[in-house]
C-alpha positions as CSV (number, residue, x, y, z in Angstrom):
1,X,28.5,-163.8,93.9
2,X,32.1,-162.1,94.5
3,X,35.4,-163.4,95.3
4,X,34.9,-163.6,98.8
5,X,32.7,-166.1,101.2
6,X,29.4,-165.1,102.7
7,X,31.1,-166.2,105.9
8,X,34.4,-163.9,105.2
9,X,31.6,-160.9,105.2
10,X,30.2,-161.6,108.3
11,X,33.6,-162.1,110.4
12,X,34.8,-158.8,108.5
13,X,31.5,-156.5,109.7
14,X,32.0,-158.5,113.3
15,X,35.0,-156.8,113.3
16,X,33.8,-153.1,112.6
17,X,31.3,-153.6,114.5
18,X,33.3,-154.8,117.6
19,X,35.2,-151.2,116.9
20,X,32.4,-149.2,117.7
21,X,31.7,-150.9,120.4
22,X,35.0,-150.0,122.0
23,X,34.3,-146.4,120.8
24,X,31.5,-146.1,123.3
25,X,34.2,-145.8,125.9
26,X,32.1,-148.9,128.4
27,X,29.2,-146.0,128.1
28,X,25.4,-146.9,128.0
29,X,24.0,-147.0,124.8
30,X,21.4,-148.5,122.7
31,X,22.0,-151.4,120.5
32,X,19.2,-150.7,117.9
33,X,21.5,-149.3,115.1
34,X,24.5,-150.5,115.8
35,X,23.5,-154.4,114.9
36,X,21.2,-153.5,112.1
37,X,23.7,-151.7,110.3
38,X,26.3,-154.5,110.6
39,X,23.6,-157.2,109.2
40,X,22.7,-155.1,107.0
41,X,25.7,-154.3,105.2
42,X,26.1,-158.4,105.0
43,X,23.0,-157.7,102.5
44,X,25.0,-154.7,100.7
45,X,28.2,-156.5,100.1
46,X,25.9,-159.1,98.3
47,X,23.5,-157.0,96.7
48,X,25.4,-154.0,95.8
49,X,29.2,-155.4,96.2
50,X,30.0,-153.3,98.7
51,X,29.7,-152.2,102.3
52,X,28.3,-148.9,103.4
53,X,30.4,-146.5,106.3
54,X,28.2,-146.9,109.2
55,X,27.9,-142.8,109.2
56,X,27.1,-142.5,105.5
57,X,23.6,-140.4,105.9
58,X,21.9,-142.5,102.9
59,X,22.6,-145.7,104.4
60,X,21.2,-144.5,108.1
61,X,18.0,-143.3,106.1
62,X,17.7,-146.6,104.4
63,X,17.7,-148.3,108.0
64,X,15.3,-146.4,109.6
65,X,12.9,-146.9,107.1
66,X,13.3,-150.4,107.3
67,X,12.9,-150.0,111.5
68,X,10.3,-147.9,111.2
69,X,8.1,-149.8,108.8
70,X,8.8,-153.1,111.2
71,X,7.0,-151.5,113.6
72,X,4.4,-149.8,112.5
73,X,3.6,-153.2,110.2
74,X,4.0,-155.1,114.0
75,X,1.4,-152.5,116.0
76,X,-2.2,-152.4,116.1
77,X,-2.3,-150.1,112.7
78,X,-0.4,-152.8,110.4
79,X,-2.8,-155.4,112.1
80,X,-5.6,-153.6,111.1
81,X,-4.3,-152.9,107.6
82,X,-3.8,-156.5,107.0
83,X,-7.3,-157.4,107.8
84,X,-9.4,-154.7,106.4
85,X,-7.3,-152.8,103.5
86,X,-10.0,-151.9,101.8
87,X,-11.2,-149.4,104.9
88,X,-7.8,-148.7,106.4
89,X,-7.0,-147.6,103.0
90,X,-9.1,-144.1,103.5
91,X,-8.6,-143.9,107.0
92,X,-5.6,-141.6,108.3
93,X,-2.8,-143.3,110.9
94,X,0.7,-144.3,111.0
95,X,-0.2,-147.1,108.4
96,X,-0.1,-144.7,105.7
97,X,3.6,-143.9,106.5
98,X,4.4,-147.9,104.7
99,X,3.9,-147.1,101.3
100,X,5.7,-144.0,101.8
101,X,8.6,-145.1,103.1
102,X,8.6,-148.3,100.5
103,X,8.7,-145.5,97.8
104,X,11.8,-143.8,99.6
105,X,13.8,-147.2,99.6
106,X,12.5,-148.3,95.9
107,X,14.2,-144.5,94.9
108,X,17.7,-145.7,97.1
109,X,17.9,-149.1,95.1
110,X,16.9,-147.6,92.0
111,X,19.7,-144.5,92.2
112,X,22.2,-147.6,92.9
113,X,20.7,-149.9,90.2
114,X,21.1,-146.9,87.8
115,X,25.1,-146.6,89.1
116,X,25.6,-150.1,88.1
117,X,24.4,-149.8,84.5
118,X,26.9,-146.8,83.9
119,X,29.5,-149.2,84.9
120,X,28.1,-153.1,84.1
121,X,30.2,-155.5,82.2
122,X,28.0,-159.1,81.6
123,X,31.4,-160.9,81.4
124,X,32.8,-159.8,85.0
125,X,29.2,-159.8,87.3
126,X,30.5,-157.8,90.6
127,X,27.1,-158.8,93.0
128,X,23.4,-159.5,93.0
129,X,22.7,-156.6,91.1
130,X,24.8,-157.2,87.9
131,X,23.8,-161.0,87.9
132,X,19.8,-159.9,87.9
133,X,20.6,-157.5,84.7
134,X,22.6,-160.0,82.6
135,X,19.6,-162.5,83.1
136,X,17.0,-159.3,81.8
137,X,19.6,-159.4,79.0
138,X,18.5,-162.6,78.0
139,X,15.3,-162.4,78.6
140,X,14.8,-159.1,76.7
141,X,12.4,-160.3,73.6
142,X,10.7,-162.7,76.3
143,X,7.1,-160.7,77.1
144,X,6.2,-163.3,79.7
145,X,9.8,-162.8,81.8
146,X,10.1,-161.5,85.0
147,X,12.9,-160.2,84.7
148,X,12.5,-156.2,84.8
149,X,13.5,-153.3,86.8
150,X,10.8,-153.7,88.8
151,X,11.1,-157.2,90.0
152,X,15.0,-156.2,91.0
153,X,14.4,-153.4,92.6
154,X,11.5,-155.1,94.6
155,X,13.5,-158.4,95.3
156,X,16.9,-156.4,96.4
157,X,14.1,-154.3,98.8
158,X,12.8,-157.7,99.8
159,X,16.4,-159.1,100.6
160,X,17.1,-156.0,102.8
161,X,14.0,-155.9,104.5
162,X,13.9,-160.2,105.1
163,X,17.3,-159.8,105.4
164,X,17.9,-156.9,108.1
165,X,15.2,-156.3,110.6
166,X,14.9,-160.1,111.4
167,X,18.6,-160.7,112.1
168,X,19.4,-157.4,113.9
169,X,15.9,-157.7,115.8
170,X,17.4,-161.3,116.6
171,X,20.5,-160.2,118.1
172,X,19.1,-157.3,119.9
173,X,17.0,-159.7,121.9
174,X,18.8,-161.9,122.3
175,X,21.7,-159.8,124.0
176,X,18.7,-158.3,126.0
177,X,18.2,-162.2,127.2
178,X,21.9,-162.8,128.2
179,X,21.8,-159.6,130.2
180,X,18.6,-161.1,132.0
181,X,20.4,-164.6,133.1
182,X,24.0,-163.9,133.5
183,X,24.2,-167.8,134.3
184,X,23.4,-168.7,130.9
185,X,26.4,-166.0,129.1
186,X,28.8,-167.1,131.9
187,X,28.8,-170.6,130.2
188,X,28.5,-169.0,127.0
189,X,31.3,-167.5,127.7
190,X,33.3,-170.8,129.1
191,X,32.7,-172.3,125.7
192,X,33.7,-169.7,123.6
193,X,37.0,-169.7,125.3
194,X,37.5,-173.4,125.1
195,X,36.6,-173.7,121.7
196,X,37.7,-170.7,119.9
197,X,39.8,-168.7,122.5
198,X,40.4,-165.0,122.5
199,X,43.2,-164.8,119.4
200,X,41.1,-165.5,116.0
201,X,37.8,-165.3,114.6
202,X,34.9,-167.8,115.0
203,X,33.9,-169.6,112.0
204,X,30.9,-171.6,111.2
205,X,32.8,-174.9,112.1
206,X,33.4,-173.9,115.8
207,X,29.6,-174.2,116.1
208,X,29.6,-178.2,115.8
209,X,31.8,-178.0,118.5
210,X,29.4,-175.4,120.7
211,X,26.4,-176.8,121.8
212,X,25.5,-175.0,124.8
213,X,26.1,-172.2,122.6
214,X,24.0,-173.7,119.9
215,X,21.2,-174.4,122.4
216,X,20.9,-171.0,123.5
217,X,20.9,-169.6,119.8
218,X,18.3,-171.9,119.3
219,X,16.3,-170.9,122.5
220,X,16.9,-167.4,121.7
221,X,14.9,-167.7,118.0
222,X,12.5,-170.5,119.7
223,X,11.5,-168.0,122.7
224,X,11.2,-164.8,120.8
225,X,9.6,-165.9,118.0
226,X,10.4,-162.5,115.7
227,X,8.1,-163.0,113.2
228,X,5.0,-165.4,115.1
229,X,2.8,-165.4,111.8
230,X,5.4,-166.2,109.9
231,X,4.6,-164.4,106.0
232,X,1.2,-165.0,104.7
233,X,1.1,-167.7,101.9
234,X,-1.9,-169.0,99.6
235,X,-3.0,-172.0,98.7
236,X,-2.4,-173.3,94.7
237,X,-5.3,-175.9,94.4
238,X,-8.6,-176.3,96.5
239,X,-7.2,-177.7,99.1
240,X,-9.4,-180.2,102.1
241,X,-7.4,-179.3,105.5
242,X,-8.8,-181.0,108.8
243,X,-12.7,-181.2,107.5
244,X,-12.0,-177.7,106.4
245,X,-12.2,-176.7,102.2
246,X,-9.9,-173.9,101.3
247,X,-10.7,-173.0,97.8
248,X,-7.8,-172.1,95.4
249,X,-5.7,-168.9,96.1
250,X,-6.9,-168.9,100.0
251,X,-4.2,-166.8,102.4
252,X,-2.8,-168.8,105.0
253,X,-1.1,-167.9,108.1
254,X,1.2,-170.7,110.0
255,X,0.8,-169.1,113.2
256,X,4.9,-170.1,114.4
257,X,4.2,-168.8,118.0
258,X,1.7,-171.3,118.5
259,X,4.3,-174.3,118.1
260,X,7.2,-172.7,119.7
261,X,5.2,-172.5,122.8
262,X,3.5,-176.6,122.8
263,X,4.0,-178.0,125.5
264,X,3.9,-181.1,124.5
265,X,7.1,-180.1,122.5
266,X,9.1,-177.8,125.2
267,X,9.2,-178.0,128.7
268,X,7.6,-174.5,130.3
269,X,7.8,-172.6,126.6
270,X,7.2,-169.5,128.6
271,X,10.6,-169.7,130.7
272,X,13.8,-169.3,128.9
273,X,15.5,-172.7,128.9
274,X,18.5,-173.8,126.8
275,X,18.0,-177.6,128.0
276,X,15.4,-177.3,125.3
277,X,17.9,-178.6,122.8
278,X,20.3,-180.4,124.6
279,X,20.1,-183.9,125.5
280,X,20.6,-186.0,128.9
281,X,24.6,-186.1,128.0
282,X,24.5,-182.4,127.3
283,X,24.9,-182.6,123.8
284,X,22.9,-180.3,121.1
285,X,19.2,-182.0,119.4
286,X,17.2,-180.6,117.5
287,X,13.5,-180.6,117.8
288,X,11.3,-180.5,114.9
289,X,8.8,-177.9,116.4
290,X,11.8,-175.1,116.3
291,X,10.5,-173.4,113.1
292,X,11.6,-169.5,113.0
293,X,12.1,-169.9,109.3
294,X,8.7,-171.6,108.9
295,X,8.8,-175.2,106.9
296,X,8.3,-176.6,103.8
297,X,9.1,-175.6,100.6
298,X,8.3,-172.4,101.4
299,X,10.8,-171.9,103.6
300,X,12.6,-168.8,104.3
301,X,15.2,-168.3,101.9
302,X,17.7,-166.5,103.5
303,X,17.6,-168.9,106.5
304,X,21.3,-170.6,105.8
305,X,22.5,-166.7,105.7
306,X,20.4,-166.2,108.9
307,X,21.7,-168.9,110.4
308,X,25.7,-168.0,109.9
309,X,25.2,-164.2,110.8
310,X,23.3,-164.9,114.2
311,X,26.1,-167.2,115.4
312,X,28.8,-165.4,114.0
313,X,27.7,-162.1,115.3
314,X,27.2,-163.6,118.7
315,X,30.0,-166.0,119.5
316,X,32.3,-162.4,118.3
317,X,30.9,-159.5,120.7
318,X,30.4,-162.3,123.7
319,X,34.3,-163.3,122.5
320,X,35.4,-160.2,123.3
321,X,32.8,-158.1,125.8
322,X,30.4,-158.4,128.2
323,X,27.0,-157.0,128.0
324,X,26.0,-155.0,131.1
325,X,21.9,-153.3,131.5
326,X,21.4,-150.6,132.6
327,X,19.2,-151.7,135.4
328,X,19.8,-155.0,137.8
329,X,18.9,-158.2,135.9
330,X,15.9,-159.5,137.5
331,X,13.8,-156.0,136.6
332,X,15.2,-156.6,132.8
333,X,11.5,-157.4,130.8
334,X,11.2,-159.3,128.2
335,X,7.6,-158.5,127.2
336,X,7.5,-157.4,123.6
337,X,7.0,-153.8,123.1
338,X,5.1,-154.4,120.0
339,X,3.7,-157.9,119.1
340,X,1.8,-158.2,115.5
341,X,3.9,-159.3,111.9
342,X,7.0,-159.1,114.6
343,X,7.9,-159.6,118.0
344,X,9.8,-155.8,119.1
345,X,11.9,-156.1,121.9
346,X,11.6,-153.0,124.4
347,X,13.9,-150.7,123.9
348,X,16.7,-151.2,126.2
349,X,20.2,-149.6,127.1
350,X,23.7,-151.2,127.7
351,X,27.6,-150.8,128.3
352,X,29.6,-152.6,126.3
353,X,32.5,-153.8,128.4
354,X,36.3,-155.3,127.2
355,X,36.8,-158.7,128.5
């Protein structure tokens, strides 16, 4: 997929991102846009094979679509929707605005897809994008293939919206955490500087040698839980579940949230506790109950990308600034704003200062 690493992207967008941060001059600001547009232009230089200026107008549009339909698929509306389409469908609300703003981003991937043709070469695939249309290629006299424009223009809009909201939402609360126990990011801070240092970039190898930082990553996703239903799946037999028959084709929900906070497998899930995933000599465990990226072979599939851009993004602004709120630590809340398809964090201000 391109000449360069998945882990080279991230430590590059790290680095314009750390630029605007010193462009806010240590003045409040909020987060929001600033992180989604870095992770999302991991999903760009994959997709598209190339990253977008964080001011290009298209590229803001594109990510406030995405924010917009997070949060009105997470509120009471998108709940609703999800349960009864068949009445929310004539019924007026914010719900409606969904399928209007999927058909906004289907024309953005489409105007791009169409760029790509002008310029496609089968033998020298650039991204995503040119890989999907020398596989239609192939396929071309196959009826039953599913590779067509439409699959690729809905699987690149399903990469950017799996991809984006997740990972920046992620971040965003998870800064909003540090800010809350300035404890936990002074010893985040100890290690980063033991491990890594203030003169090069942190790669994915540093993290094996990180694991109070690990811990708290892993806290971070276990406590926050951004998507607590995790994505509806169906069943592909009849299927006998605890005394219970679920006939072929049944949705199921894994409701995450409800294992994340067991307390048979956490110690107080409702406080924010690192030691979660460390053991008695301080070293990093996992725990099989930590499932952001629900389980199975269902699994998310982004989750090794996931996994590299949270660390990465984190151990390189806590590398180089601290987070200040805009209001004394203890009155920081961490109550969602919105809780439904995703946990929202509330919206929240901060100063980025130069360490």
């Amino acid at each position: 997929m391109g000449k360069r690493s998945v882990e080279e992207r991230i430590q590059e967008e790290a680095q314009f991102t750390l630029e605007e941060f010193r462009n806010t001059k240590e003045k409040h600001f909020d987060p929001t846009f600033f992180l989604s547009r870095a992770v999302s232009n991991v999903i760009c230089s994959i997709v598209f094979g190339h990253r977008f200026e964080y001011e290009d107008k298209r590229f803001l549009s594109l990510l406030q679509l995405i924010n917009d339909n997070f949060q009105v698929l997470s509120s009471g509306w998108g709940k609703f929707y999800n349960i009864f389409p068949g009445i929310m469908n004539h019924l007026p609300g914010p719900h409606n605005r969904i399928f209007k703003n999927f058909k906004k981003m289907k024309s953005f991937v489409l105007e791009i897809v169409k760029d790509h043709e002008k310029t496609f070469q089968p033998e020298c695939p650039r991204d995503f994008i040119d890989c999907f249309l020398i596989k239609m290629q192939k396929e071309e006299g196959n009826p039953m293939s599913s590779f067509n424009m439409d699959t690729l223009v809905m699987t690149t809009l399903n990469l950017f919206f799996g991809g984006t909201e997740t990972v920046s939402t992620t971040l965003r609360y998870g800064i909003l955490i540090l800010m809350k126990y300035p404890h936990i990011t002074d010893k985040v801070h100890q290690e980063i500087d033991k491990v890594i240092g203030r003169n090069r970039c942190p790669t994915v190898e540093d993290r094996s040698q990180m694991p109070y930082t690990d811990a708290v990553i892993h806290e971070m996703q276990r406590f926050t839980s951004i998507i607590p239903l995790s994505l509806p799946h169906c069943v592909t037999r009849d299927t006998m579940f605890r005394g219970y028959h679920l006939p072929k084709g049944t949705n199921v929900i894994p409701v995450l949230n409800s294992v994340h906070n067991d307390h048979e497998k956490f110690k107080k899930p409702e406080e924010f506790n690192p030691e979660n995933f460390l053991d008695e000599n301080n070293r990093f465990q996992n725990n099989e109950a930590f499932m952001p990226f629900s389980a199975g072979k269902r699994i998310c599939l982004g989750e090794g990308l996931a996994r590299m851009e949270i660390f990465l993004f984190f151990t390189t602004f806590l590398q180089n600034f601290s987070f200040k709120p805009s209001v004394p630590p203890d009155e920081i809340d961490l109550t969602p704003s919105i809780s439904g398809v995703g946990n929202v964090p509330p919206t929240y201000q901060l100063r980025a200062v130069p360490r």
